[in-house]
C-alpha positions as CSV (number, residue, x, y, z in Angstrom):
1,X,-5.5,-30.9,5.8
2,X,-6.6,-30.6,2.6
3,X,-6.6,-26.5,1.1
4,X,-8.4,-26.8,-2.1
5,X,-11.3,-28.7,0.2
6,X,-11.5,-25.9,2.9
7,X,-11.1,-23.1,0.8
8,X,-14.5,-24.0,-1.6
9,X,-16.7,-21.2,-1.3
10,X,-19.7,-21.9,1.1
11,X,-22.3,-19.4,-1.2
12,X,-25.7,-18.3,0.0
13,X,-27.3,-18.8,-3.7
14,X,-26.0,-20.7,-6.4
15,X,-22.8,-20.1,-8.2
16,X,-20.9,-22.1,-10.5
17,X,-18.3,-24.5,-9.5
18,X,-15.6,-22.2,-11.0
19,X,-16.2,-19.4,-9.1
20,X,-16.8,-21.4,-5.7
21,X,-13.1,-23.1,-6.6
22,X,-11.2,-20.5,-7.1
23,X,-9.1,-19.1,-4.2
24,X,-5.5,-17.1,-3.7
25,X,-3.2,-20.1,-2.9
26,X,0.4,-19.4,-1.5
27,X,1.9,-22.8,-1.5
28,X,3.3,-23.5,-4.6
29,X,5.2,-26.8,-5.6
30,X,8.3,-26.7,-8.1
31,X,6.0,-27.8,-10.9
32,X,6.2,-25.7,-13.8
33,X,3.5,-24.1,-16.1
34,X,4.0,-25.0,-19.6
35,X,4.6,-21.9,-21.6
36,X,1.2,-22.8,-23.8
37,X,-0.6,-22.8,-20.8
38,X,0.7,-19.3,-19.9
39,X,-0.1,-18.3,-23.2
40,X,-3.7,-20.2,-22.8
41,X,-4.1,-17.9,-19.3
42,X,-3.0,-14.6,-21.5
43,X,-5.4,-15.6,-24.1
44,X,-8.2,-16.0,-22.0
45,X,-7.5,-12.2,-20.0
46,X,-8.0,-10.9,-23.5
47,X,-11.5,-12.2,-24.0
48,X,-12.3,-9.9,-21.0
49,X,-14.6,-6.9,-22.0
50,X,-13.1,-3.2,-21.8
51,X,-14.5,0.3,-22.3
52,X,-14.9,0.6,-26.0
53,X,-13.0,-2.3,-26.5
54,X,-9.7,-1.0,-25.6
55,X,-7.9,-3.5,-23.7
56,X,-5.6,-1.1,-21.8
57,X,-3.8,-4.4,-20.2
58,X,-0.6,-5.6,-20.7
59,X,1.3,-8.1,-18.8
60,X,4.9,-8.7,-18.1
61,X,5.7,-12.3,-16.6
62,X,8.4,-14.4,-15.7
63,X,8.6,-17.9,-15.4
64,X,10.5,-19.2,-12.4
65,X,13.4,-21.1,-14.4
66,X,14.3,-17.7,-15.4
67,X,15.8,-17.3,-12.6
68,X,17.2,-13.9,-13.5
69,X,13.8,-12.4,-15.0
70,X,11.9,-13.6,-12.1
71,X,14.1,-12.2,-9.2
72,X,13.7,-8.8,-11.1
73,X,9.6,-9.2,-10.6
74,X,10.5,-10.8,-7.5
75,X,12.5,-8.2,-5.9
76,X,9.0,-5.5,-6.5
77,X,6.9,-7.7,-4.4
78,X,6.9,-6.3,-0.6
79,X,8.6,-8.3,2.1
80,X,5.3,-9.6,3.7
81,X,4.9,-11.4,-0.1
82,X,8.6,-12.4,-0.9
83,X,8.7,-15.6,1.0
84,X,5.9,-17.5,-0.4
85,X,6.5,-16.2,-4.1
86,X,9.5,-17.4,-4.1
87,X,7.9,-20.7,-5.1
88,X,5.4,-19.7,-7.4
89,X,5.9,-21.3,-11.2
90,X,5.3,-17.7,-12.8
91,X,5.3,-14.1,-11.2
92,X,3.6,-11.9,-13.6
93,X,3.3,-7.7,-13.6
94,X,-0.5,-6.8,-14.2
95,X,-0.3,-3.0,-15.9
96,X,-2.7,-0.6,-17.7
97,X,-2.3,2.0,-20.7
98,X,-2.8,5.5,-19.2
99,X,-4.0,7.1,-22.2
100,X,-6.5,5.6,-25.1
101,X,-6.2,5.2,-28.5
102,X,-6.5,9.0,-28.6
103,X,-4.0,10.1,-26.3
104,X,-6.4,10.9,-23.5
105,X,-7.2,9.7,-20.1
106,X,-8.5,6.1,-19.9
107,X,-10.4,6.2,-16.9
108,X,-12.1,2.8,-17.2
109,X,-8.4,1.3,-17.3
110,X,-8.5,-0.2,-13.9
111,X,-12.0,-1.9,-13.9
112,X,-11.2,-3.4,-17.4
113,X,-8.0,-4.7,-15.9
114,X,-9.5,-6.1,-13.2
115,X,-11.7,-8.1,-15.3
116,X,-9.1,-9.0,-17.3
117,X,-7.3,-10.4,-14.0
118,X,-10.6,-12.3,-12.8
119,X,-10.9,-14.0,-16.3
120,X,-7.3,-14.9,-16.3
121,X,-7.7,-16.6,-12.7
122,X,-11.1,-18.1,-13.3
123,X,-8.7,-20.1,-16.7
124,X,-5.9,-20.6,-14.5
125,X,-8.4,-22.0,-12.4
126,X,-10.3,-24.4,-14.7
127,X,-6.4,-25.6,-15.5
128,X,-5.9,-26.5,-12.1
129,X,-3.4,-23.7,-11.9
130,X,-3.7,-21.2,-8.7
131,X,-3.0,-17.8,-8.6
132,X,-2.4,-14.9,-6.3
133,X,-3.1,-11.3,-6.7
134,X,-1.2,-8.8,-4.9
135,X,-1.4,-5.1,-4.6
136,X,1.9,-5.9,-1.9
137,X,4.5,-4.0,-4.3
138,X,7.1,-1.1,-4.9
139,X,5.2,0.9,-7.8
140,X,8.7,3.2,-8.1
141,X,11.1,-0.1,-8.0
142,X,8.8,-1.8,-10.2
143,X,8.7,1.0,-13.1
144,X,12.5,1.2,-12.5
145,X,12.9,-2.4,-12.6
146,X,11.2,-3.5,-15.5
147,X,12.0,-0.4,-17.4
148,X,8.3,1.3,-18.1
149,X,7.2,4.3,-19.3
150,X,5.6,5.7,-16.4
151,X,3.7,8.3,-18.9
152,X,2.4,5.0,-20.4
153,X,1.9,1.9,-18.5
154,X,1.0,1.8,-14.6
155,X,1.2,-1.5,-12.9
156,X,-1.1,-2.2,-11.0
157,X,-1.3,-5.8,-9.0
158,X,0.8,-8.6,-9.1
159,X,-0.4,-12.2,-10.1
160,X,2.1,-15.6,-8.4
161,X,1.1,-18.2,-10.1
162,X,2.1,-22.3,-9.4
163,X,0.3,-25.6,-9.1
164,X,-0.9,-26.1,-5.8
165,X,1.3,-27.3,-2.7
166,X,0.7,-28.9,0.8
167,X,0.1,-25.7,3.6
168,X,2.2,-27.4,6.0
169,X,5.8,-26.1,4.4
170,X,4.6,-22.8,4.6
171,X,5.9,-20.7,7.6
172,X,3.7,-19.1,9.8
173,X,1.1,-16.7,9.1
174,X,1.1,-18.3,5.5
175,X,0.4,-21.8,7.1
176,X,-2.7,-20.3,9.0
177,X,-4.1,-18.3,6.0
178,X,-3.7,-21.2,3.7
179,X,-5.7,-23.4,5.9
180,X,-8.6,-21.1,7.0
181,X,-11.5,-21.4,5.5
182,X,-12.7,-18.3,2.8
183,X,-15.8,-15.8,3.6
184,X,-17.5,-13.0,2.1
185,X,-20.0,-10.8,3.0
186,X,-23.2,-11.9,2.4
187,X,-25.0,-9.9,-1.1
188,X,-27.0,-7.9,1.4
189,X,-24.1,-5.9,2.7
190,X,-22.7,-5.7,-0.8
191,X,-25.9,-4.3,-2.6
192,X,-29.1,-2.9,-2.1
193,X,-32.2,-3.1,-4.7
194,X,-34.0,0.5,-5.3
């Protein structure tokens, strides 16, 4: 069976391609990503748009051949995500700046790092690169682990990244997720018009 085939958005309206390709593989094959084409995927979360412009992201990543760096972000992930990441080319920390410019609350700093994350994956995805996100971690290991400043930074999901592998060497329930197909509910349960 063929993931990439099932896992195309069926959409009631029209959307582009990109957006109807892009779905949160876990089978990843020993291929690795090119360090330009993380810094491509970086460079492309940075065109995202932000509350005044702040960009309160910052990432910390780790590409698999650093095997030491990436069982650090590794060990964070919870144990219902440790098996299939173990394969993933890059395991990256996704975090936001507390405070603004001015030392006070940014309250926007999740939303504009969730765009960030979306135009990140919507790149990876035009690169034929898949990606994960995970909210599946240990916040307190994670700040300990990678050495933050919890007054600071917050992180706040986890992005596996890889080039796409076959389902079948997944264990089970990873096996059966990878090959259903995706849904959404439809736009009249997700808005209304006034």
């Amino acid at each position: 069976m063929d993931a990439n085939t099932i896992k195309i958005a069926i959409t009631e309206h029209p959307v582009q391609d990109l957006i109807r390709s892009r779905w949160s593989a876990r089978s990843f094959s020993e291929k690795a990503i090119a360090q330009a084409d993380v810094e491509t995927l970086l460079e492309a979360a940075s065109w995202a748009f932000s509350a005044n412009n702040s960009q309160p992201w910052h990432y910390i990543y780790a590409h698999h051949a650093d095997t030491e760096a990436f069982q650090k972000i590794w060990s964070c992930l919870m144990l219902g995500n440790q098996p299939w990441c173990a394969n993933a080319a890059v395991l990256m920390v996704s975090c936001i700046h507390k405070v603004n410019a001015e030392g006070k609350p940014n309250n926007w700093a999740m939303h504009d790092l969730g765009a960030a994350n979306a135009t990140l994956m919507l790149q990876a995805t035009a690169m034929s690169i898949h990606g994960h996100p995970m909210a599946g971690f240990d916040k307190a290991k994670t700040i300990e682990m990678l050495n933050l400043d919890a007054d600071i930074l917050e992180p706040v999901a986890f992005l596996a990244l890889g080039y796409l592998d076959e389902a079948e060497k997944l264990e089970e329930p990873f096996r059966t997720r990878e090959l259903t197909a995706r849904s959404r509910k439809g736009v009249g349960e997700i808005s209304e018009r006034l």
